[in-house]
DOTIKE-486102 format. One record per atom (N, C-alpha, C): y, z, x. Coordinates in pm, whole numbers, plus 50000, padded with zeros to 5 digits. Layout:
BEGIN
YZX...
// end
This chain:
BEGIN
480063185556898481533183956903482113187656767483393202056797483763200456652484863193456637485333184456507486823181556463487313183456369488663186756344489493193856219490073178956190490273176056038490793168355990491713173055862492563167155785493313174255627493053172555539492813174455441493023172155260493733181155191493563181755084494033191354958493783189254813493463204754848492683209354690493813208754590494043202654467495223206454322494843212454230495643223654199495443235654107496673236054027496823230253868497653232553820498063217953877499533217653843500573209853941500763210654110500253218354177500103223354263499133219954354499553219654477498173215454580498573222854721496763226454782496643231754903496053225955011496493224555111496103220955213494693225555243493703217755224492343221355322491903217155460491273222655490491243218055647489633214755646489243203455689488093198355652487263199655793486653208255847486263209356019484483199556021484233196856117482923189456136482773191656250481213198456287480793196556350479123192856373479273181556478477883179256480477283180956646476163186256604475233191656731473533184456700472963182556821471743180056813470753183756716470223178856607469343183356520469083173956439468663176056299468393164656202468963169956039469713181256018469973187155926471653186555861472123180355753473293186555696473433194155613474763202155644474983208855569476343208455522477023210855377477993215755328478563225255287479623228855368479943248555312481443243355276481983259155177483123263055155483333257455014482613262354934483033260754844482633251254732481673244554782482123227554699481133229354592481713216754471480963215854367480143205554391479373201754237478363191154292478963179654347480243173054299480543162854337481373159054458481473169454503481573171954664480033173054730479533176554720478023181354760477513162954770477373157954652477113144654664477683134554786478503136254827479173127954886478983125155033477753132055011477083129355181476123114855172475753111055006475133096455028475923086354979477443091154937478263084054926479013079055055479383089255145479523088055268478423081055363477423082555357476603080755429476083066855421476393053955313476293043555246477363037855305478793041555287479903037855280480033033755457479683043155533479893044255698478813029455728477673028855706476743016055676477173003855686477773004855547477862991355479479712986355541480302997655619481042989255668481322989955811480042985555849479592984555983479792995456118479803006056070479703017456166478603026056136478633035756259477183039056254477373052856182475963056956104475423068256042475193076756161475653093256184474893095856287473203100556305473473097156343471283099256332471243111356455469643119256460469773126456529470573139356557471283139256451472353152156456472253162156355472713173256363473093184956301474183181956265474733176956113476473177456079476593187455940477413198956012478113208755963479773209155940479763204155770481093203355706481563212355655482383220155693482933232355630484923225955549484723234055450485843232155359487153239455324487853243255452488313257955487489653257055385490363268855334489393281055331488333278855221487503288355274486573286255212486173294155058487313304655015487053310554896487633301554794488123291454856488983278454712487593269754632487833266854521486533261154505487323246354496486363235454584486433222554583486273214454490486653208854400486433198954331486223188854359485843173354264486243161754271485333154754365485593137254390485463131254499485913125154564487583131154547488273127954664488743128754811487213138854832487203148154953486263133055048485953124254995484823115955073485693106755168486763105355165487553099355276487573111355412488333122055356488563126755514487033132655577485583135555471484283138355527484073129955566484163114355583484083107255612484563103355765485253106855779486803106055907485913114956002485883127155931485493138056040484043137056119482683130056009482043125656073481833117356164482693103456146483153094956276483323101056394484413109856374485283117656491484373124256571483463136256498482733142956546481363136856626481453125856580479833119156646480793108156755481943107056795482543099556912482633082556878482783082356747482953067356715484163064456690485033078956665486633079356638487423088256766488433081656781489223088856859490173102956761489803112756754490253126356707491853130156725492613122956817493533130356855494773121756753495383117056624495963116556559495763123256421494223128056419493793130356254495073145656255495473152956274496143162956297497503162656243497713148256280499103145156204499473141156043498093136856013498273132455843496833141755741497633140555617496713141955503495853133755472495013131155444493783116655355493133122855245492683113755148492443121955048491973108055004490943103754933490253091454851488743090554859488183082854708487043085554683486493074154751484803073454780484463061254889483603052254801483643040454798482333033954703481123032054818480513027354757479123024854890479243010954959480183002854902480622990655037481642994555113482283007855122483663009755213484833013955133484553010755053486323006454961486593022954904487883016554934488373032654902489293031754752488713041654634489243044754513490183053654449490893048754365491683058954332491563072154283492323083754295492313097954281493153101354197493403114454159494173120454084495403135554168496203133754148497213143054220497913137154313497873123854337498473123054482499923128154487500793128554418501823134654426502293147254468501393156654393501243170854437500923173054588499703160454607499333164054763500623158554852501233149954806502573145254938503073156054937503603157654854504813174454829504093184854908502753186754911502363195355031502253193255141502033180055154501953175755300503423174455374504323173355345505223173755344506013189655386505933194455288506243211055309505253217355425504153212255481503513220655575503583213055710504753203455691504803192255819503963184655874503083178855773502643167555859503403154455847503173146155928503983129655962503503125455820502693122255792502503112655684501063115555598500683106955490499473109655413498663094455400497453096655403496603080955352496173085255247496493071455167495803074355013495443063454994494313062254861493913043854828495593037754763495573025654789496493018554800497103020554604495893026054540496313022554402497393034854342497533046954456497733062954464499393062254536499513044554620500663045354744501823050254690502183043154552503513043654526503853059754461503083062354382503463077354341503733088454449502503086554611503193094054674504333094554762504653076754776506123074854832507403075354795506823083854647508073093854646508463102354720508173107954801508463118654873509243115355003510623119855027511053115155112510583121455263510873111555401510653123055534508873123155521508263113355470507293110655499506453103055482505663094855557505193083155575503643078555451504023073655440503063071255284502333057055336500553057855358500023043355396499323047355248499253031355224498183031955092496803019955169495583022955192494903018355188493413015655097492513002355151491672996955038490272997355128490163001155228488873003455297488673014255409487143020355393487203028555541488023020855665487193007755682487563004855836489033005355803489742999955706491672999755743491833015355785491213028955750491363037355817490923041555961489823038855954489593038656115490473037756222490593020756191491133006356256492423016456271493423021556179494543024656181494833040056290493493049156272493263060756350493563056856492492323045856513492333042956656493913035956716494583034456614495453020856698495503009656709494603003956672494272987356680494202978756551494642985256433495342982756298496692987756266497152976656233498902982956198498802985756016499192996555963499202996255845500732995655768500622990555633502042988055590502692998755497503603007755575503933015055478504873017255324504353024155263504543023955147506213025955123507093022855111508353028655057509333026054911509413036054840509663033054718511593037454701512433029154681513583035154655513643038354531513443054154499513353060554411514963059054311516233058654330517613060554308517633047854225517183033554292517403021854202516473022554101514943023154112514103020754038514233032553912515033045253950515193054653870516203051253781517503039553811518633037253752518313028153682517463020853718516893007153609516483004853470515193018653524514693019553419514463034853346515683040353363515833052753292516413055353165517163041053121517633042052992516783030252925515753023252960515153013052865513993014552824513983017552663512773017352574512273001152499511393004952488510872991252397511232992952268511302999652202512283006352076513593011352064513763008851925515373014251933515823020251797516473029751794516333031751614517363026151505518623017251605518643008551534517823000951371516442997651468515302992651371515272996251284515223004151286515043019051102516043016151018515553009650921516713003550820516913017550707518273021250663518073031650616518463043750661517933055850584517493070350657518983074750730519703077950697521023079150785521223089250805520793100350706521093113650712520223118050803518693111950816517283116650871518533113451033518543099451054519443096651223520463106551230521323111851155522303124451186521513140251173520633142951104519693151451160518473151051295518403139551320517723137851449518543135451586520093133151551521133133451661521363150051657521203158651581521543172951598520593179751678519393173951660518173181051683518133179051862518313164751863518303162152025519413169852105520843168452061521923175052134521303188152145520553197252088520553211152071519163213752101517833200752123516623203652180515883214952063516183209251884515473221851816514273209151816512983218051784512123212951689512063207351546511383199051529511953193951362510503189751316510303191851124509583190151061509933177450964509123165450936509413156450850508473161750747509593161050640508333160150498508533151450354507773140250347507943129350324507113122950259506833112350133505963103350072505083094050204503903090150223504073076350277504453065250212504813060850372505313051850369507173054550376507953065350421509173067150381509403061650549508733063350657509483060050754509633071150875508633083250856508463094950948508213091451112506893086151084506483080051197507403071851282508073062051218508943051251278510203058351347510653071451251511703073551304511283083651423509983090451441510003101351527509573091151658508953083551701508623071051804510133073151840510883071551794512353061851823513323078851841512923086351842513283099551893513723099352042512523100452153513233097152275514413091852299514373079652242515383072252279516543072452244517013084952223518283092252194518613107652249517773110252330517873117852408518463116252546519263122852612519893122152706518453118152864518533104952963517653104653038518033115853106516323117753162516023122653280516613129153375516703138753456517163138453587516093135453706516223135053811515243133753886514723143453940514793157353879513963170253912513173167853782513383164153692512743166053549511833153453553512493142753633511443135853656510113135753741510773143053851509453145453961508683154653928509153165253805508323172553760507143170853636507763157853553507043150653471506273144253557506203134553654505083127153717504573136753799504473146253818503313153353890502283154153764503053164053670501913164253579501013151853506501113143953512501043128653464500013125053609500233127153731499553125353849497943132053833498653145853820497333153853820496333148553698496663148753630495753140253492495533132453509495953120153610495553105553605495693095753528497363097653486497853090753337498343078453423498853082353571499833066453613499193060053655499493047053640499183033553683499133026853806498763015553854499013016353986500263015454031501413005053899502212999653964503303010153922503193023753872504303035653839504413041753979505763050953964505823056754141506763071654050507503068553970507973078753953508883074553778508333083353712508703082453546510003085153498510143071753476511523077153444512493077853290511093075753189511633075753077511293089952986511393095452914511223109652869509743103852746508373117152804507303111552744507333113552609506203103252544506073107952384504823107252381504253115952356502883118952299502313119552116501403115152124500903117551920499503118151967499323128951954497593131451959496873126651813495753126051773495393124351686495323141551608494913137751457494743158651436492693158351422492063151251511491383158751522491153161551653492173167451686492263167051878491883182751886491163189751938490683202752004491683209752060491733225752050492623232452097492683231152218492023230552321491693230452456492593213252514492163205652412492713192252469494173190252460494603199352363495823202952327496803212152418496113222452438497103232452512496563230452688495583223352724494723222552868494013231252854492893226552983492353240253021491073231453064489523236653061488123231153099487853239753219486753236753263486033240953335487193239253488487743229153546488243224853620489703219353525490393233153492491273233153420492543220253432492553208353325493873200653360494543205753205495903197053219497223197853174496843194953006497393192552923496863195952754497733182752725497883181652634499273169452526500243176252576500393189152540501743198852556502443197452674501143195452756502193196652915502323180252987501773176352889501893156852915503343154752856503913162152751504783159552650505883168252773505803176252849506783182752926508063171552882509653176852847510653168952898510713159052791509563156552714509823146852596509803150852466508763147052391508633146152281506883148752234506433156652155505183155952105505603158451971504523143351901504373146551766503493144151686503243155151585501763154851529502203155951396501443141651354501523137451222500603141451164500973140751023499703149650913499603163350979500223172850980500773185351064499353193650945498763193150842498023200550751496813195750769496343187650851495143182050864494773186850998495433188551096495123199451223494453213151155493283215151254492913230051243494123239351294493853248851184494463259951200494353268051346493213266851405492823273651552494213266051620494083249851649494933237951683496513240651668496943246551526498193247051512499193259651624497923275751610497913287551645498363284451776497793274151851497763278552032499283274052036499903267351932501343262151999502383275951967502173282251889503043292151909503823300352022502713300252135503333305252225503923302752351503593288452365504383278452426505763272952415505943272852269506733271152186507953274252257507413290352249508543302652265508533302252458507973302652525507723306452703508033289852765507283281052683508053269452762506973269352879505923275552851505383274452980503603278352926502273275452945500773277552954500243280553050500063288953049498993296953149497383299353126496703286653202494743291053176494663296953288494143305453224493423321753306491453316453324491213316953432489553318153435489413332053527487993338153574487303346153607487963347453750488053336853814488483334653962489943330853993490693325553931491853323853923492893318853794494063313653804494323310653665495533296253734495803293453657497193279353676497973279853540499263276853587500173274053500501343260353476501123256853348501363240553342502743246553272503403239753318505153237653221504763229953090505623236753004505383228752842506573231252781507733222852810508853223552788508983214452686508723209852533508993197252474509603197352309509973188752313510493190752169509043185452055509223195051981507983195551870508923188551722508293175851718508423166651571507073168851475506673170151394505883171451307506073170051171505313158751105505163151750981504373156150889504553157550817503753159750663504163151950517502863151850411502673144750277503323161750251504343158750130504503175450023503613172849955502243167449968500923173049866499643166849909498773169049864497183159649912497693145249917498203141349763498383128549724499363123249764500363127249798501463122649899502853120849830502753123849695503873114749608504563129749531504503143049517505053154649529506643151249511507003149349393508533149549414509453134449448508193127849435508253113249462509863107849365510523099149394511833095849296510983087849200509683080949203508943066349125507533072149088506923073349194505633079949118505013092949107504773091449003504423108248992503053111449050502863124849108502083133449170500523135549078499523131349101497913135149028497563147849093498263156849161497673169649237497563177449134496263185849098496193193849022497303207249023497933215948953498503229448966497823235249078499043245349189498173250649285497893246049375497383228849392496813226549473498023222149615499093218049561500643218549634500763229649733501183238649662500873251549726500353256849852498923257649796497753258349900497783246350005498163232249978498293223250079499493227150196500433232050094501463238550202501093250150276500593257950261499883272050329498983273150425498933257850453497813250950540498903257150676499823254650657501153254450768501653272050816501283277750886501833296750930502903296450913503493306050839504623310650901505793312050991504713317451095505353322451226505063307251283504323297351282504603280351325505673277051292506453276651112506793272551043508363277151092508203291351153509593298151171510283293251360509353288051420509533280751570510073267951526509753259151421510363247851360512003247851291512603247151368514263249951300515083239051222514783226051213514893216551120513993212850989514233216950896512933205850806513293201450719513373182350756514023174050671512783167750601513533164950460512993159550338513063147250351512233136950362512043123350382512213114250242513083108950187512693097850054512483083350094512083079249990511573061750083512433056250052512703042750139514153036450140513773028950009515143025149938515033016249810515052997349924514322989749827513962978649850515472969449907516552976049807517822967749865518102975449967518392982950033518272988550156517412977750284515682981850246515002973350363515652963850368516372953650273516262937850294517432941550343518662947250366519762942150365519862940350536520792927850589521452920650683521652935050790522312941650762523352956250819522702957750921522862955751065522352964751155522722981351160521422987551201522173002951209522753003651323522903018351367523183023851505522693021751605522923015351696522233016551843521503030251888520253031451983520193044552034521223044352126521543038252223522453040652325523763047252293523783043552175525753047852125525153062252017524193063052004523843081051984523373086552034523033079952171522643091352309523993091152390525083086352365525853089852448526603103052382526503105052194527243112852166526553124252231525293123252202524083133952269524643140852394524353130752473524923132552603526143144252599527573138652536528353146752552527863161452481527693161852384527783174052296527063184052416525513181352469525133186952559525883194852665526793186152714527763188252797528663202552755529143197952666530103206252600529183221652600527993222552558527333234352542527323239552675526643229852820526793234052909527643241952953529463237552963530643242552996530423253052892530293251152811530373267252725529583282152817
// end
């Protein structure tokens, strides 16, 4: 008997519908075609444990032939062990076949039943969706990110049998529904920071209100201890929120990587990223064997910033150039390629010397002649010329920190934000 069941493969931000077929005939042999890697390949004693231990039968006696259509996509992952799972039921007559047609499934299996969380579910609603099916099953920890998607039915479940049980009819499952509009209005303007905090620095807050209205990149260069760090954190939060295309386009990428949580559904604050500088070009811009998203394209819509900007390899600094400029990364492999959006504003900090104190107002600089210089040269050019702000950081004087004065709210310099934006728009 053969049966067709759904999944989908994610490439990039992006996902395809696979069609997962099974059939089993008299024999004693399996097999897996179309594509798959090892950790698809595995998942016949993951499956095969899982069907066991939660009290349904293994088929014995059979020939089961899993094909992974189409079959020139290469399979990843092990989130294919739910619907191989399904189809073997179906195909050996322990499942009734005639609803699998209507939904997507997609989740990894443990060997007592339980079904684990994945990566992409978002991407996969948005396809399931666009190719008309009724609804998608995902592990329950996956529900809320894909009930974003409106016009379609989102179950989140925590075991094979709740799928079964639910196939056949004789389990009611609870569907997932997220009102995206409130939960988006709630919490689209609230940070845990505020730059208020930043005692001081006034000129640095009216150069970082220019930078946001106008989306340039900006360079801090500064003693420690002046307050770089503190003030670039507190960056977002003077930026105009979100829309909800910019948002659904930030949590995909965030999906596919496996950054959200159980209890996130849809992001609604603008990201900030700080990699460390001994972070790898590859981890930086994406890419691997089973190519995901980089800092750059985590930072989509927000903010990335890399402190100690002279302590990054030079290879590290090179790959941002051209993102910079396209707004967009493209990994190319042998067989195909994907392209991640990298739309973000670039903050980056630096010491003006090894020793940090270069020009210092109090202490003077131990850097030998030269060695200034060369610390600066650490930094290209053509990097240096994509950077269109570069403010000079001094450290606040002591009567300053102490004093009473609250500063500026972010809210009351994201609203100027807000407008000025505006104004450019109508222009």
């Amino acid at each position: 008997m053969i049966v067709k069941n759904y999944g989908c493969a994610v490439f990039g931000i992006n996902a395809t519908i696979i069609t997962v077929e099974t059939n089993v005939n008299p024999g004693t042999a399996f097999f897996m075609v179309g594509l798959p890697d090892s950790a698809v390949k595995e998942s016949h004693q993951r499956v095969g444990a899982a069907i066991k231990n939660s009290g349904l039968h293994m088929p014995r006696g059979r020939e089961i032939t899993v094909n992974l259509a189409p079959a020139d996509i290469r399979k990843e992952g092990s989130a294919y062990d739910l619907p191989i799972a399904i189809g073997m039921l179906a195909g050996s007559g322990q499942l009734n076949p005639e609803r699998l047609a209507q939904y997507v499934m997609m989740g990894e299996l443990s060997l007592d039943g339980e079904v684990r969380p994945i990566k992409g579910a978002l991407p996969i609603a948005l396809e399931a969706k666009k190719n008309g099916f009724k609804g998608v099953i995902v592990p329950s920890a996956n529900a809320r990110e894909a009930a974003i998607v409106r016009g379609l039915e989102t179950y989140g479940v925590d075991t094979l049998l709740q799928v079964t049980g639910f196939l056949e009819g004789v389990e009611q499952l609870q569907r997932t529904e997220v009102d995206i509009e409130k939960e988006f209005a709630e919490s689209s303007r609230s940070y845990p920071v505020d730059i208020a905090e930043v005692k001081g620095q006034e000129n640095i807050k009216r150069a970082f209100e220019i930078a946001a209205a106008g989306g340039h990149n900006v360079i801090l260069i500064g003693p420690p201890g002046s307050g770089k760090t503190m003030l670039a954190k507190r960056l977002p939060t003077i930026l105009p929120p979100l829309t909800i295309d910019e948002a659904l386009e930030t949590t995909k990428i965030h999906s596919v990587a496996g950054k959200l949580r159980k209890d996130d559904s849809l992001l609604s604050v603008r990201p900030y990223r700080n990699p460390h500088h001994t972070i790898s070009d590859v981890a930086l811009v994406g890419g691997g064997s089973f190519p995901q998203p980089g800092e750059i394209s985590l930072a989509h819509n927000g903010v990335l910033f890399l402190d100690e900007l002279p302590e990054f390899k030079r290879t590290v600094l090179e790959v941002l150039r051209q993102p910079l400029e396209d707004r967009v990364v493209t990994i190319s492999r042998a067989r195909f390629s994907v392209e991640f959006p990298a739309s973000f504003m670039l903050v980056a900090a630096m010491n003006p010397c090894p020793c940090g104190y270069y020009n210092h107002p109090e202490k003077d600089c131990v850097c030998a002649p030269g060695v200034v210089q060369k610390y600066l040269n650490k930094i290209s050019g053509p990097l240096l010329d994509r950077i269109d702000i570069h403010i000079e950081v001094t450290p606040v004087p002591f009567k300053e920190l102490s004093a009473d004065r609250q500063g500026e709210r972010s809210v009351d310099m994201r609203e100027r934000v807000i407008a000025a934006r505006k104004v450019q728009q109508d222009r």
